[in-house]
N, C-alpha and C positions, 0 to 999 in steps of 0.2 A: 367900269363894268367888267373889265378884262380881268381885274382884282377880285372884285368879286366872283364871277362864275370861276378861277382857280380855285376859292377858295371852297367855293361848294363842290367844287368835283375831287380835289384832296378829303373832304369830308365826308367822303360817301363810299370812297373805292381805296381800298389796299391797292400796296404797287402789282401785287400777280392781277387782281382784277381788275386795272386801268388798263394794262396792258390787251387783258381779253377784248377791253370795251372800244380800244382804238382798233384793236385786230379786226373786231367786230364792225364800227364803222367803217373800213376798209373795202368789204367784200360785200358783194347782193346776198340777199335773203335766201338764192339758191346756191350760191358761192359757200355760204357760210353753213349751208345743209348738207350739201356733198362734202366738206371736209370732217365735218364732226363724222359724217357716216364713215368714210376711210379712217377716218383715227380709230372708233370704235372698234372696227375688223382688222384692224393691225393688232388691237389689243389682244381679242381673242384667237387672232391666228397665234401670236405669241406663246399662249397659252395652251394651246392644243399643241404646238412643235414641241412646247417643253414636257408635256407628259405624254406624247407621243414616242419622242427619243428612248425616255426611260421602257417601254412595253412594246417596243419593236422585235425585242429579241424573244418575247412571253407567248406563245401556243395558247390560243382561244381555251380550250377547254384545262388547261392551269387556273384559270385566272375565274374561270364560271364551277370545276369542279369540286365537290364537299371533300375526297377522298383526295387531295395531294397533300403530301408529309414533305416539309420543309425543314431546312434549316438556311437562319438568320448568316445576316454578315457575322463576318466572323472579327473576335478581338482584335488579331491584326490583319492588316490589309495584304490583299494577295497572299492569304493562306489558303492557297489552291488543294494543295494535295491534303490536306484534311477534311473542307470542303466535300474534296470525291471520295476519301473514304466514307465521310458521315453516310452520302447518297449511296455506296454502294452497298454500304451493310443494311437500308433498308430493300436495296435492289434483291441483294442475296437473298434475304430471306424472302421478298415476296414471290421470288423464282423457285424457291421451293417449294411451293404451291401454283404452277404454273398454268396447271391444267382449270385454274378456277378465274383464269382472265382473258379477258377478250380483247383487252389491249393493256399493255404497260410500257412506260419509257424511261429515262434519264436524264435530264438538263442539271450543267452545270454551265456558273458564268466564272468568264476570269477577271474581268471588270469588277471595280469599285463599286456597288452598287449601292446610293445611299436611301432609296426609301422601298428597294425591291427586294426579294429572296432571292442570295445567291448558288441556291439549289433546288432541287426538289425530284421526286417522279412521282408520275401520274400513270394509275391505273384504273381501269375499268371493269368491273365483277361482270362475268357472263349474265345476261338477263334472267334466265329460266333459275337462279340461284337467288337464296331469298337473304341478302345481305346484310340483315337483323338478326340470321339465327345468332344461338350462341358459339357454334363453330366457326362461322364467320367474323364473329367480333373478336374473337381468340388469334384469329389469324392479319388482323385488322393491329392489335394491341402487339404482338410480336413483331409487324412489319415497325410500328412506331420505336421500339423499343430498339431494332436494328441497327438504325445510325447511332443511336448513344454506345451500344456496346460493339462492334464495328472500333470504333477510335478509340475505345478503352483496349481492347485486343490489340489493336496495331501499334499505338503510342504509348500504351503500357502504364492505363486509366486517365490519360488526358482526355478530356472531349469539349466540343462548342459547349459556352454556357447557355448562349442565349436560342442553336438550335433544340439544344437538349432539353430546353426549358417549355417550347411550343412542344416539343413530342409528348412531354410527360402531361403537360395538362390534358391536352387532346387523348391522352393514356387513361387518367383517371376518368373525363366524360365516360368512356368507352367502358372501364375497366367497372362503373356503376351497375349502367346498364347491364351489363355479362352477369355479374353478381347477383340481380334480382332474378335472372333465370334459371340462374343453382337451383336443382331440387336437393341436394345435402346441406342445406346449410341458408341460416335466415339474414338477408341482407333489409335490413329497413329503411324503407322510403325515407320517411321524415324521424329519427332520431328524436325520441321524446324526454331521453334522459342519459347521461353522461356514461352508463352501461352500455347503451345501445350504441351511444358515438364513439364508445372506443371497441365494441363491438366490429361497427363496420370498419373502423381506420385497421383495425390488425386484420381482417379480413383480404383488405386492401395490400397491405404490405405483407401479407402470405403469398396473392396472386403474384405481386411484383417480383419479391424474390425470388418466387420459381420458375418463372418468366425468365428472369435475369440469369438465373442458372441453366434454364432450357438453352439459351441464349449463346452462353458462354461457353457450353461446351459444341454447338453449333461453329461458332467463328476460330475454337479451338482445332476442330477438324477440317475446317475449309479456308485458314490462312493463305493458305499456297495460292486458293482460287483469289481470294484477297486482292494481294500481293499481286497478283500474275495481271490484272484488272486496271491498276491504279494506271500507269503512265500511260496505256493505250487510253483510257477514258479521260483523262487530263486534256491529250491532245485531241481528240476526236469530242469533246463538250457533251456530245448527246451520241444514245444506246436506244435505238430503235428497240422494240417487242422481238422480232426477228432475230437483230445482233444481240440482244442479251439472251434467248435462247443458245445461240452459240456458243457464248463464252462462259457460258454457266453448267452448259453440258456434263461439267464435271462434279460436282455438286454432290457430297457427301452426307446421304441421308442419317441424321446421326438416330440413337431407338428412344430419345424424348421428344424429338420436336412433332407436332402431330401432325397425321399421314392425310395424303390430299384427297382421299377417297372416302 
């Protein structure tokens, strides 16, 4: 009989689940409720310290806002001070427009960050401003454009691929919309034929390149402020509304970029 019931319990249970079955014998029916439930919660505690860890360092409204401009990890690891350029050529320029925000910041990280953004700012358009117009989206499309040209001025046309990558698409969304509210010029919705589609595509790359040229002669006249920005914001990670008022003070209105009034 002993031969026999071995042979029926080898034929019914792999060794991980013999195992559970003698554990299982082992313990009362409330023994064996209370450990499953502790095992369970250790799971999920697990799980929550680990994506907890990563967004500890992340500001609520980063993480819930439409308007933060990022840039990605970067190619190589601990390239800090490119990083703070990318962030501060969009910082630059949305500080010259200052008067149309009711809050703006600056984070960077100097950590490896593998599934987070190693940079970004966030701002806040004054409520009573209708942050659809078309002035608004012009000013929206310059700040994106900021950190790609920022690091081409300073590194002398190096930039993040992969931040420069999220600006520009988030570039074209924006850069659509502004175009169907041109009254000089016809932007078509839906493209009905290969006229129309290269139509809009050189339309597109009219605005960019003069964008890129407003741009460029922008961080051409305010390198100094650049420059002057980088290691204080490297060490200090984050530029409050307040301290980048300060340090922007000096801020070189150049007679293309447009006026905040």
């Amino acid at each position: 009989m002993g031969s026999s019931l071995n042979n029926e319990f080898y034929g019914h249970f792999c060794p991980v689940e013999e195992y559970i079955y003698i554990f299982g014998q082992c313990l009362s029916k409330d023994g064996y409720i209370l450990v499953s439930i502790l095992t369970i919660a250790l799971v999920f505690y697990t799980i929550f310290k680990l994506i907890h860890s990563k967004r500890k360092d992340i500001e609520p409204e980063f993480l819930s806002n439409h308007y933060s401009f990022t840039s990605y990890k970067p190619l190589e690891k601990g390239d800090l001070k490119q990083i703070t350029v990318h962030e501060l050529g969009h910082a630059l320029v949305a500080m010259n427009f200052k008067s149309l925000f009711q809050d703006l910041s600056l984070q960077i990280f100097d950590k490896d960050l593998e599934s987070l953004r190693q940079g970004y700012i966030f701002y806040q358009i004054n409520s009573e401003i209708d942050d659809k117009s078309p002035k608004i989206l012009e000013v929206k499309m310059l700040i994106l454009l900021g950190g790609m040209q920022a690091e081409k001025h300073y590194f002398d046309g190096n930039c993040l691929v992969h931040g420069c990558k999220s600006d520009l698409d988030h570039w074209f969304k924006l850069a659509r919309t502004y175009l169907r509210h041109k009254d000089d010029d016809i932007f078509y919705n839906d493209p009905e034929n290969s006229f129309e589609q290269q139509h809009n595509t050189q339309l597109l790359l009219d605005l960019k390149k003069n964008q890129i040229r407003v741009l460029s002669e922008f961080f051409n006249a305010n390198g100094a402020v650049l420059s002057k920005l980088i290691d204080s914001t490297m060490e200090k990670k984050r530029l409050s509304f307040t301290e980048l008022k300060e340090c922007t003070k000096d801020i070189v209105q150049t007679s293309n970029m447009p006026h905040e009034s």
